[in-house]
Backbone and ligand atoms as CSV (ligand in chain L), in Angstrom:
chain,resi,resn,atom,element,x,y,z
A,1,UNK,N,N,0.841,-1.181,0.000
A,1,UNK,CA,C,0.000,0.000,0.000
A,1,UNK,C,C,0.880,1.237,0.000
A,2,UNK,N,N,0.751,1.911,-1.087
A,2,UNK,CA,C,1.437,3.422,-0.747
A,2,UNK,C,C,0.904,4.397,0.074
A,3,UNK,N,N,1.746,4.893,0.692
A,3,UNK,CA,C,1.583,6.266,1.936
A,3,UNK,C,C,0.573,6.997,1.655
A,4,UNK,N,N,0.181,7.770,0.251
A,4,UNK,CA,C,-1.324,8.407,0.099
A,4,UNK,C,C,-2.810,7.347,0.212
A,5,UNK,N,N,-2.394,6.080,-0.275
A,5,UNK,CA,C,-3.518,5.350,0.267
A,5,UNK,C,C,-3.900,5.138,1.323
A,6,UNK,N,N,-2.490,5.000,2.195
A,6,UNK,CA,C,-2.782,4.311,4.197
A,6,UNK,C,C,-3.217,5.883,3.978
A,7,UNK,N,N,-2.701,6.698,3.905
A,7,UNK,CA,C,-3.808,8.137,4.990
A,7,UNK,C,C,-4.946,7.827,4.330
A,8,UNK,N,N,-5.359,7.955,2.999
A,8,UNK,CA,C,-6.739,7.859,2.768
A,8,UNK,C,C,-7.784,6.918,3.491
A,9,UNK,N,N,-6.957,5.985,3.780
A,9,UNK,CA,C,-7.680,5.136,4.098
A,9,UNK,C,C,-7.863,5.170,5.551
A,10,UNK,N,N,-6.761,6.054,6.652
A,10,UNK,CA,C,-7.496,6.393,8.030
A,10,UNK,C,C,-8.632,7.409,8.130
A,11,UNK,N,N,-8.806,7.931,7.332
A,11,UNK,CA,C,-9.929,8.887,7.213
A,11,UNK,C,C,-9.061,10.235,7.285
A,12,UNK,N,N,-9.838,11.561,6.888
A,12,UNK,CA,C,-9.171,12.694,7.466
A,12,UNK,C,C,-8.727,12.835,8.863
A,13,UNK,N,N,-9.875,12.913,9.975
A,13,UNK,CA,C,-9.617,13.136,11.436
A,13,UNK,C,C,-8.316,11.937,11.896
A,14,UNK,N,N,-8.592,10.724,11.408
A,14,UNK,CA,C,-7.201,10.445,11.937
A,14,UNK,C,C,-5.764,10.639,11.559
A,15,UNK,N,N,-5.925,11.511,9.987
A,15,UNK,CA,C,-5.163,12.168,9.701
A,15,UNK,C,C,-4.872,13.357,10.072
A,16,UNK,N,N,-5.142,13.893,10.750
A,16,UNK,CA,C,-5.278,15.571,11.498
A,16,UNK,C,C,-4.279,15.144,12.708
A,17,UNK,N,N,-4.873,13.898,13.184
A,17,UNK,CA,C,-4.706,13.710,14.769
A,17,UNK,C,C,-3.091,13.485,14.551
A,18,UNK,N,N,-2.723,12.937,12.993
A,18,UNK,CA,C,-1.096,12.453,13.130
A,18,UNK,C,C,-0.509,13.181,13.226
A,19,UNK,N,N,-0.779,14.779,12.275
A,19,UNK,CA,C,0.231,15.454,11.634
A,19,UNK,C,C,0.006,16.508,12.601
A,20,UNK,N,N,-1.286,16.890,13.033
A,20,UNK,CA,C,-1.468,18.383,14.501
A,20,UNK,C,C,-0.388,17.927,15.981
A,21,UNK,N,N,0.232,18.641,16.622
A,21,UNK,CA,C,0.811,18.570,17.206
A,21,UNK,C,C,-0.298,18.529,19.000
A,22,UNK,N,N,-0.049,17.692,20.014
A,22,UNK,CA,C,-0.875,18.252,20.970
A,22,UNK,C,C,-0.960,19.267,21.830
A,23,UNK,N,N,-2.121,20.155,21.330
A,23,UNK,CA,C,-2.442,21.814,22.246
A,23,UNK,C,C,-1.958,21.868,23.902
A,24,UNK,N,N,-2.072,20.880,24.481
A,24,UNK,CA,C,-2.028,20.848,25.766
A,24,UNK,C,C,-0.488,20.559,26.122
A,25,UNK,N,N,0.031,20.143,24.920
A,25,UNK,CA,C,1.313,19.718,25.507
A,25,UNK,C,C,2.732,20.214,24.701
A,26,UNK,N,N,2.427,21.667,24.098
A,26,UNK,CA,C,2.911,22.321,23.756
A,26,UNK,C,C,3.560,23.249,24.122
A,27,UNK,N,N,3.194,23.900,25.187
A,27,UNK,CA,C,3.732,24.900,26.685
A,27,UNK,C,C,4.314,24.235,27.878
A,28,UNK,N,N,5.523,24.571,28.041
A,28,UNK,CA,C,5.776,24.362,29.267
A,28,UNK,C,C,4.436,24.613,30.448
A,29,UNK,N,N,4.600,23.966,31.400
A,29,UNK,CA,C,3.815,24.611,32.839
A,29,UNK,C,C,4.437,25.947,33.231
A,30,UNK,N,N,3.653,26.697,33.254
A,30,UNK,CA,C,3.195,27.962,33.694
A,30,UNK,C,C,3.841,29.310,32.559
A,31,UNK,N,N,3.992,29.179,31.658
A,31,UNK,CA,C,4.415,29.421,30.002
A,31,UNK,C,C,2.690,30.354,29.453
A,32,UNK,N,N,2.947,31.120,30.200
A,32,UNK,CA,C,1.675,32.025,29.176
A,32,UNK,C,C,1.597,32.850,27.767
A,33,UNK,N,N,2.851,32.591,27.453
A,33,UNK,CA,C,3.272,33.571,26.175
A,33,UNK,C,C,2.287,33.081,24.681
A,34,UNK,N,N,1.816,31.677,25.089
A,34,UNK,CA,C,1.239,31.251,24.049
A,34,UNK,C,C,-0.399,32.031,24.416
A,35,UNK,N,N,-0.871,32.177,25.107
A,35,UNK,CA,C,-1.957,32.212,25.712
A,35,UNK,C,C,-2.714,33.496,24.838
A,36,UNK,N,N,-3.829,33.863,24.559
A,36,UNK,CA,C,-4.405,35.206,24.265
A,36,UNK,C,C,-4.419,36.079,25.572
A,37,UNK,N,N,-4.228,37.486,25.057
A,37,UNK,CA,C,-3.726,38.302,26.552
A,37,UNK,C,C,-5.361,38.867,27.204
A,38,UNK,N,N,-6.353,38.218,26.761
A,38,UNK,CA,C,-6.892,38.316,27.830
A,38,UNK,C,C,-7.047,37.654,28.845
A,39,UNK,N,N,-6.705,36.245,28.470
A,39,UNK,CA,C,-6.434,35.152,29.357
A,39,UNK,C,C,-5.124,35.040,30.558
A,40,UNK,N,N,-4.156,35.785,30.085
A,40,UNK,CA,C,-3.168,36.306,30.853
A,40,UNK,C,C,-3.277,37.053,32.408
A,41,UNK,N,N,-3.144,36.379,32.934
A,41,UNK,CA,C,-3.115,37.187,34.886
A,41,UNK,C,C,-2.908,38.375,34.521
A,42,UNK,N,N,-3.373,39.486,35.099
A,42,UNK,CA,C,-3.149,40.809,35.412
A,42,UNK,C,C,-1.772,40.325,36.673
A,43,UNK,N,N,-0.587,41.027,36.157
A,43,UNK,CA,C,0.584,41.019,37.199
A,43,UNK,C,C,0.115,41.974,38.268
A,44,UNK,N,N,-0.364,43.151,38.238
A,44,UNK,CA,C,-0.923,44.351,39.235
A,44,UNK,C,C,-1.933,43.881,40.319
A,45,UNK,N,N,-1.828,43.641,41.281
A,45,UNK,CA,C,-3.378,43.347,41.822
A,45,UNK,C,C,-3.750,44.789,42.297
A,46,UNK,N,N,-5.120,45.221,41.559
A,46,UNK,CA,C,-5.372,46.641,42.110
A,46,UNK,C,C,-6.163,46.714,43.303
A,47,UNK,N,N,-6.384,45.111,43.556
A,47,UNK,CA,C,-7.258,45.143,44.637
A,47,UNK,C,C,-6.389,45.453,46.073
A,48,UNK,N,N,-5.075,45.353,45.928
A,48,UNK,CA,C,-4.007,45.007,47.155
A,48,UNK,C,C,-3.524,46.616,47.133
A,49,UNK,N,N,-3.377,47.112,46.620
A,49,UNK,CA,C,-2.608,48.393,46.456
A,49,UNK,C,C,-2.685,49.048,47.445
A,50,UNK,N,N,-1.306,50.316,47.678
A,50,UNK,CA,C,-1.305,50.577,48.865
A,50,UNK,C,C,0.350,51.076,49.174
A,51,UNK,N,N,0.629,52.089,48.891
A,51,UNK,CA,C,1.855,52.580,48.783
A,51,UNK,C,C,1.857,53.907,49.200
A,52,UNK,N,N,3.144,53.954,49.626
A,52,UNK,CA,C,3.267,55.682,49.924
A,52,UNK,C,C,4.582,56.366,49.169
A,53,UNK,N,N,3.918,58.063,49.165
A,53,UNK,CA,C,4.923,58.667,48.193
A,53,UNK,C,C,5.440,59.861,49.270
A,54,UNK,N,N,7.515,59.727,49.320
A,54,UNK,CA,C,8.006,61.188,49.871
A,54,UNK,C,C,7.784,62.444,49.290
A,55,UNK,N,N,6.531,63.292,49.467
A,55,UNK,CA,C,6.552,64.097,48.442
A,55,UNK,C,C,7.248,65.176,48.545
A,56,UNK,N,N,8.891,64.949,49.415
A,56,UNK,CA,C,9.887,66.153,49.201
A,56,UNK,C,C,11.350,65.047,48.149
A,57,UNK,N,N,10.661,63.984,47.908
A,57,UNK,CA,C,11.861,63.487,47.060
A,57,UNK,C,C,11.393,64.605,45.616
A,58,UNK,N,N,12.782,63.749,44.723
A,58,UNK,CA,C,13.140,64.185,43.507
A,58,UNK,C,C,11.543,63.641,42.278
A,59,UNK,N,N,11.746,62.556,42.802
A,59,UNK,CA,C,10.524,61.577,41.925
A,59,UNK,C,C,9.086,62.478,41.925
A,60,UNK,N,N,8.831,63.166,43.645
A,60,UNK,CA,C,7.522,63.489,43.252
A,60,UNK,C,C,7.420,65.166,43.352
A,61,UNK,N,N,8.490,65.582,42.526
A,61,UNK,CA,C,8.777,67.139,42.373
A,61,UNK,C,C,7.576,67.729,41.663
A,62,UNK,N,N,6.571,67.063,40.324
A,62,UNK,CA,C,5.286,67.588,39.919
A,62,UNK,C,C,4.525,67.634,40.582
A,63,UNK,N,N,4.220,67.003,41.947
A,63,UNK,CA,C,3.282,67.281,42.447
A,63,UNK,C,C,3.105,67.892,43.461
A,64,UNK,N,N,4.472,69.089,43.522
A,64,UNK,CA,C,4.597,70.506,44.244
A,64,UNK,C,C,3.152,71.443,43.877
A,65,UNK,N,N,2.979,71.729,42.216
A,65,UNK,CA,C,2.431,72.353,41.932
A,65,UNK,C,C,0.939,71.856,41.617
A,66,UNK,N,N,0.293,72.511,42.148
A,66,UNK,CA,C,-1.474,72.277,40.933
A,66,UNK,C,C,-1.385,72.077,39.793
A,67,UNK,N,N,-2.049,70.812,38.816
A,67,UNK,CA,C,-1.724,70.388,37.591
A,67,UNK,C,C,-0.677,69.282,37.270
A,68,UNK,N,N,0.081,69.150,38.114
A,68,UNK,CA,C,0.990,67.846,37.784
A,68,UNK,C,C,0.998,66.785,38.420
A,69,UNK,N,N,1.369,65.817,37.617
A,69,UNK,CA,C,1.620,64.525,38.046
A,69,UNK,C,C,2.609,63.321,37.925
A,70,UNK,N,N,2.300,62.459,38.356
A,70,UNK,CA,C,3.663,61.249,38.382
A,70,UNK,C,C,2.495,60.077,38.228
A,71,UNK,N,N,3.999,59.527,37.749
A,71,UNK,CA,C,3.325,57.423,37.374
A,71,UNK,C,C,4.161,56.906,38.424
A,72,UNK,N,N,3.895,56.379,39.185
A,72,UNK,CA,C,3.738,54.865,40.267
A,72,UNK,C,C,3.111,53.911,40.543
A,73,UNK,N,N,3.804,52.760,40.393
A,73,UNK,CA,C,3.505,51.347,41.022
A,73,UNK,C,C,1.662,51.408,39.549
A,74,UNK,N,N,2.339,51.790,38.520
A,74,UNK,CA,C,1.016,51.728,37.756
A,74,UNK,C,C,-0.680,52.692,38.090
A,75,UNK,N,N,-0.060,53.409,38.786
A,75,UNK,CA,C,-1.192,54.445,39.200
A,75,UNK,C,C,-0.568,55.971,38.456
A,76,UNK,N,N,-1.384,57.006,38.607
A,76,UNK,CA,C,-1.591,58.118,38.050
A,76,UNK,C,C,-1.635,58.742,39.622
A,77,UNK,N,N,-0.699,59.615,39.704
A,77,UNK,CA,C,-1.202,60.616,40.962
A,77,UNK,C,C,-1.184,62.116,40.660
A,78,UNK,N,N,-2.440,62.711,40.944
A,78,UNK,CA,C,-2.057,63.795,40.303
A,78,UNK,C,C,-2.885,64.872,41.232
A,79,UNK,N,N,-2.180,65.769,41.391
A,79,UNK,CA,C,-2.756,67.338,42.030
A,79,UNK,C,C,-3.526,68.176,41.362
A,80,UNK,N,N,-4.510,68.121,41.547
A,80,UNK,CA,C,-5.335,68.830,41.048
A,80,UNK,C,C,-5.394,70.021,40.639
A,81,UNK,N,N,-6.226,71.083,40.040
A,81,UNK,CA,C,-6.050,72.482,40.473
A,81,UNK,C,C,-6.538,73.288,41.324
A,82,UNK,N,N,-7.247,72.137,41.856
A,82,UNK,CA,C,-7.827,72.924,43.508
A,82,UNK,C,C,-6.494,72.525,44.681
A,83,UNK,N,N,-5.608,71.651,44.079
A,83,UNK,CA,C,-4.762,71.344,44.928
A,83,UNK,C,C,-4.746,70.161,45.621
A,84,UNK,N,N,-5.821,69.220,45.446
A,84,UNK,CA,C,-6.190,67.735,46.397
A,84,UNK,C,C,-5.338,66.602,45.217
A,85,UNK,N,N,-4.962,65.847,46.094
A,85,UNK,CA,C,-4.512,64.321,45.556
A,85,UNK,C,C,-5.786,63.733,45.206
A,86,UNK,N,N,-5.482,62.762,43.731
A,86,UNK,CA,C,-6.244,62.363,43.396
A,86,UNK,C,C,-5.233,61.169,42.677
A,87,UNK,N,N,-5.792,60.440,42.671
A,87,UNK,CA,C,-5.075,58.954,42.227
A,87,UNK,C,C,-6.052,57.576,41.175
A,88,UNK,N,N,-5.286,57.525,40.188
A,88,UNK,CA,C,-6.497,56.451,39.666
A,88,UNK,C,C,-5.249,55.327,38.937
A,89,UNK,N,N,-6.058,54.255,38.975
A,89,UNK,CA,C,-5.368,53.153,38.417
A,89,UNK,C,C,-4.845,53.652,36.717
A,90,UNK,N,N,-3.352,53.412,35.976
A,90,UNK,CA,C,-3.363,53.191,35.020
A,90,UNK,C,C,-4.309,52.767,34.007
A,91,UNK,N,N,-4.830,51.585,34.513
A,91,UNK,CA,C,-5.458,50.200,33.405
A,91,UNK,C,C,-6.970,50.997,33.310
A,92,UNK,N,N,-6.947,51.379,31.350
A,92,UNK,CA,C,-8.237,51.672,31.053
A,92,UNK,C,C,-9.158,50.857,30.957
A,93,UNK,N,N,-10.226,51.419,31.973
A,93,UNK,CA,C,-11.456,50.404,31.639
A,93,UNK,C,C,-11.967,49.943,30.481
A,94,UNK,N,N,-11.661,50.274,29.365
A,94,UNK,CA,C,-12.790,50.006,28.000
A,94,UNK,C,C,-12.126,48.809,27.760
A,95,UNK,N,N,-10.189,48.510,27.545
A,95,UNK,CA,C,-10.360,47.443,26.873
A,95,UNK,C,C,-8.768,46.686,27.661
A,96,UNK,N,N,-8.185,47.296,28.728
A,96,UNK,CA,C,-7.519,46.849,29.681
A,96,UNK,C,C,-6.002,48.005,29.798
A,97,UNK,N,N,-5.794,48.656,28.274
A,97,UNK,CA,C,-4.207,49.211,28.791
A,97,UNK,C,C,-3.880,49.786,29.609
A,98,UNK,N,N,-2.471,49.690,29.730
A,98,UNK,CA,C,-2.304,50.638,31.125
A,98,UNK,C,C,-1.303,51.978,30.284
A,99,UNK,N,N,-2.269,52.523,29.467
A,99,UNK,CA,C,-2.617,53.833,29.477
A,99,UNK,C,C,-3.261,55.289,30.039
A,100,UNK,N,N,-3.579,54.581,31.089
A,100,UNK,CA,C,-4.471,56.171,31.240
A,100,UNK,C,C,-3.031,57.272,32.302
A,101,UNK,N,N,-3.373,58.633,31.561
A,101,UNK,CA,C,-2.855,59.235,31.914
A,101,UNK,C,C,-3.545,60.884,32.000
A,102,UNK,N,N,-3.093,61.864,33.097
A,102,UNK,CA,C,-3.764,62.887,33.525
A,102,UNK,C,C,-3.972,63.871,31.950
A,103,UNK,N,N,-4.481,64.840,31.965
A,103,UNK,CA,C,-4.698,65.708,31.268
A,103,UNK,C,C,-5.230,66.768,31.426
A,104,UNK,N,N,-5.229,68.230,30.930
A,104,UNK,CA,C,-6.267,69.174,31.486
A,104,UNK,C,C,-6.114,70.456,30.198
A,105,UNK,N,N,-6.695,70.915,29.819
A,105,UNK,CA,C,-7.032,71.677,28.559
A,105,UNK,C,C,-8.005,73.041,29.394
A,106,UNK,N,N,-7.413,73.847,29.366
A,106,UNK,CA,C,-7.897,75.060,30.075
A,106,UNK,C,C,-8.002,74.464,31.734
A,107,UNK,N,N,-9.456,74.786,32.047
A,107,UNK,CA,C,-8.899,74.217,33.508
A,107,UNK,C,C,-9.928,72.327,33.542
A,108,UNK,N,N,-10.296,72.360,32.646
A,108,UNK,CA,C,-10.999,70.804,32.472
A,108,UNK,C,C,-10.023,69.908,32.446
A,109,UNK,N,N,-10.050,69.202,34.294
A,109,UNK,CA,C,-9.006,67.952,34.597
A,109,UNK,C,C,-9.424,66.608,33.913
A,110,UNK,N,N,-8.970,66.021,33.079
A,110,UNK,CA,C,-9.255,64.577,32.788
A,110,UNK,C,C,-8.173,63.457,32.710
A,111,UNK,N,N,-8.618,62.429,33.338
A,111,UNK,CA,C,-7.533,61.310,32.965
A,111,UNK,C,C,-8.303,60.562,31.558
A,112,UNK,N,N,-7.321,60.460,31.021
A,112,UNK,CA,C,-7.055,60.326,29.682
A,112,UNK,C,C,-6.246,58.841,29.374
A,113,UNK,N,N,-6.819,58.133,27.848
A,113,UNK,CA,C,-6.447,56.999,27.685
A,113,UNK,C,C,-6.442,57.327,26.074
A,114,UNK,N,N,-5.191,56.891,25.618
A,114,UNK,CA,C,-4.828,57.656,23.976
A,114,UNK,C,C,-4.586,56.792,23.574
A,115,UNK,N,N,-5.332,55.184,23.802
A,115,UNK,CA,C,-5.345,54.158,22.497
A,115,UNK,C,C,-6.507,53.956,22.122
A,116,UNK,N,N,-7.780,54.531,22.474
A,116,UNK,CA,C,-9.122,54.792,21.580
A,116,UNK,C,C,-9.777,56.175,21.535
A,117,UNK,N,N,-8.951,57.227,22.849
A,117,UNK,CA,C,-9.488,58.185,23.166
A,117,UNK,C,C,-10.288,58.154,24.701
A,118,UNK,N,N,-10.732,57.507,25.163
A,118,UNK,CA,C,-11.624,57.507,26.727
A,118,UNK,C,C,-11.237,58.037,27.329
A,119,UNK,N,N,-12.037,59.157,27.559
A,119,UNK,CA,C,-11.318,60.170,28.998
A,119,UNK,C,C,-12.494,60.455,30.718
A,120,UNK,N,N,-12.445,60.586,31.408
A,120,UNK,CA,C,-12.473,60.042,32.392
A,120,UNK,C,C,-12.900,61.484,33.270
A,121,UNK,N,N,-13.770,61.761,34.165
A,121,UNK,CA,C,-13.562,63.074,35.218
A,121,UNK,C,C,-12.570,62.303,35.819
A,122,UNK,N,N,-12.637,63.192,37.145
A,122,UNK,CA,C,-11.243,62.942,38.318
A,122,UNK,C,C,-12.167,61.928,39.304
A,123,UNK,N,N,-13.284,61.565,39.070
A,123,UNK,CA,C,-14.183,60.953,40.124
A,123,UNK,C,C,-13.967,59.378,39.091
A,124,UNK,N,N,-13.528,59.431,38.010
A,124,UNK,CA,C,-13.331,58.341,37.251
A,124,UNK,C,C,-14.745,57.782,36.176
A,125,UNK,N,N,-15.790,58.732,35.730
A,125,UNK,CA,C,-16.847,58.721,35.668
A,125,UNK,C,C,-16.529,59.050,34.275
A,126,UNK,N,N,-17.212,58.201,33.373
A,126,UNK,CA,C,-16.737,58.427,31.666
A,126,UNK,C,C,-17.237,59.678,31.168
A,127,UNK,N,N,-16.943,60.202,29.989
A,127,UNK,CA,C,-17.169,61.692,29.717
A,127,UNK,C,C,-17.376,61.543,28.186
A,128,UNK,N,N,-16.794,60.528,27.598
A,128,UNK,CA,C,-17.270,60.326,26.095
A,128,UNK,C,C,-17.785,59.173,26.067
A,129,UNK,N,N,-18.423,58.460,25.040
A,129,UNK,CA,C,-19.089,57.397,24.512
A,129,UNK,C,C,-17.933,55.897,24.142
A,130,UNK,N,N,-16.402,56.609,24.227
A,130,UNK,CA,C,-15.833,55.282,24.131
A,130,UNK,C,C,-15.930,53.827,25.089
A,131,UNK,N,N,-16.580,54.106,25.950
A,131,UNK,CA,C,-16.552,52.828,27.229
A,131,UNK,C,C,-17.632,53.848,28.191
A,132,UNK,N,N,-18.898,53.175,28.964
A,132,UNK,CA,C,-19.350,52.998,29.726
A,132,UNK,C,C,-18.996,52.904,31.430
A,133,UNK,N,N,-17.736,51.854,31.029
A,133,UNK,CA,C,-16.989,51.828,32.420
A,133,UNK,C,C,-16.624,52.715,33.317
A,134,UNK,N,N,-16.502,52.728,34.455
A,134,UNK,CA,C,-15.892,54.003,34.999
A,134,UNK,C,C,-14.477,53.051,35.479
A,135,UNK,N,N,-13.685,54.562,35.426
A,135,UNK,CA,C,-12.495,54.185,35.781
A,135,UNK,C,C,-11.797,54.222,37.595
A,136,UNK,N,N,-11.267,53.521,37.594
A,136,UNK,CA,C,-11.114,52.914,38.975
A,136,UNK,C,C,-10.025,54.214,40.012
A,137,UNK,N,N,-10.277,54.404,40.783
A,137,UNK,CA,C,-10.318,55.901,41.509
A,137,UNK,C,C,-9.841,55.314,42.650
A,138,UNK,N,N,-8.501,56.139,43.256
A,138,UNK,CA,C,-8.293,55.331,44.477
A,138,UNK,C,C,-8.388,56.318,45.642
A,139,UNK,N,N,-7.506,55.852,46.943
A,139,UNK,CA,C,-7.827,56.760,48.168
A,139,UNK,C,C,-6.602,57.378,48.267
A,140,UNK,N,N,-6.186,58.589,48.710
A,140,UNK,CA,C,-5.202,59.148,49.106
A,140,UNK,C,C,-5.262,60.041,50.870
A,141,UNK,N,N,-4.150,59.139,51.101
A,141,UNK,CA,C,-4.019,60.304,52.966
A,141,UNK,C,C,-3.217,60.954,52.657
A,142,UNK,N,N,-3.224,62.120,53.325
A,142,UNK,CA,C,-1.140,62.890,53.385
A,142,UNK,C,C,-1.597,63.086,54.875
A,143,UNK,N,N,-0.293,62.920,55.118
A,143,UNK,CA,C,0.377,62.679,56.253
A,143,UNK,C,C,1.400,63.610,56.435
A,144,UNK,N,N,1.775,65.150,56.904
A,144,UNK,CA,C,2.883,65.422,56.787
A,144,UNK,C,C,3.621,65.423,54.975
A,145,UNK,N,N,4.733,64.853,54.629
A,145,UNK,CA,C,4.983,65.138,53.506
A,145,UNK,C,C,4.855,63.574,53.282
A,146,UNK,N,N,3.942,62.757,53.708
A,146,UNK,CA,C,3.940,61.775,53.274
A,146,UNK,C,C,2.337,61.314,52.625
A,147,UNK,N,N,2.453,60.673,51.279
A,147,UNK,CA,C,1.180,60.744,50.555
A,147,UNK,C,C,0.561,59.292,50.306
A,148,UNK,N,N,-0.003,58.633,51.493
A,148,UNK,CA,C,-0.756,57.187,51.194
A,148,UNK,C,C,-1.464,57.004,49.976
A,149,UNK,N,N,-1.411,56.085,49.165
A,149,UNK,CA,C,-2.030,55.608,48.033
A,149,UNK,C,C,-2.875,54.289,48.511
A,150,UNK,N,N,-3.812,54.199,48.437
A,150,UNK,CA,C,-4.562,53.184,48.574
A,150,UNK,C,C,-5.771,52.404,48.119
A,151,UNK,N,N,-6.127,51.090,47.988
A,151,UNK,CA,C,-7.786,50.996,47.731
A,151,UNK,C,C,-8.392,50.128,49.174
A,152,UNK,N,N,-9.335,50.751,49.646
A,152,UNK,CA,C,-9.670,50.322,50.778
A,152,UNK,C,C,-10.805,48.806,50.467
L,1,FES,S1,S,-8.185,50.832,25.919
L,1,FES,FE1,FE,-8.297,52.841,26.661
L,1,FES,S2,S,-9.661,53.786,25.333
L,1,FES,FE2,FE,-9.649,51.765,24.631
């Protein structure tokens, strides 16, 4: 019997089964690179968060003034122009990046996400039609020159 006959003659599917390699046993254990990234762990847990900032170091020199801000530990911290800490997670709600970043155009504060556009009040409450979601808003203490980041 020649080789195109024996396959013909296992049928297709048991021809699939010879030549496909097995899905399950293609990845090492714990090997997510193959994986689709929504399936991928979030490395951040935003549920745990909880850090503090020296705000007489070098790092958090923008947020001397009203209007500026800094990136930490994947958060957005930013001073308002009334002057209050305000803090929100990186990771945009609409479709996961950890894009979002502050913004303000006259005196209208928004955190801002510039891979579809979604921008955000400071309460994290959507403002355009790109996503529904609201964006995740955290707690801030100051302490002296010290600035708790937290989600309770
Ligand atoms: S992921 Fe941020 S706007 Fe779509």
């Amino acid at each position: 019997m020649e080789r195109k006959d024996f396959l013909r003659s296992l049928g297709s599917a048991a021809a699939l089964a010879l030549i496909l390699p097995c899905a399950a046993c293609s990845s090492p254990a714990g090997d997510t690179s193959g994986q689709p990234e929504d399936q991928v762990e979030d490395p951040t847990s935003e549920n745990e968060l909880d850090f503090t900032i020296d705000l007489s170091s070098q790092d958090a020199e923008p947020l001397q003034e009203p209007g500026g801000y800094i990136i930490m530990n994947e958060t957005v911290v930013v001073r308002n122009l009334a002057g209050d800490f305000v803090a929100a997670t990186r990771r945009c709600p609409h479709e996961g990046n950890y894009q979002i970043v502050y913004d303000r155009v006259n005196n209208t504060e928004r955190f801002w996400c510039d891979v579809h556009g979604s921008r955000f009040d400071l309460q994290g409450k959507p403002v355009n039609d790109i996503t529904t979601n609201t964006l995740l808003i955290y707690q801030t203490e100051l302490s002296g020159n010290t600035l708790r980041v937290f989600n309770p």
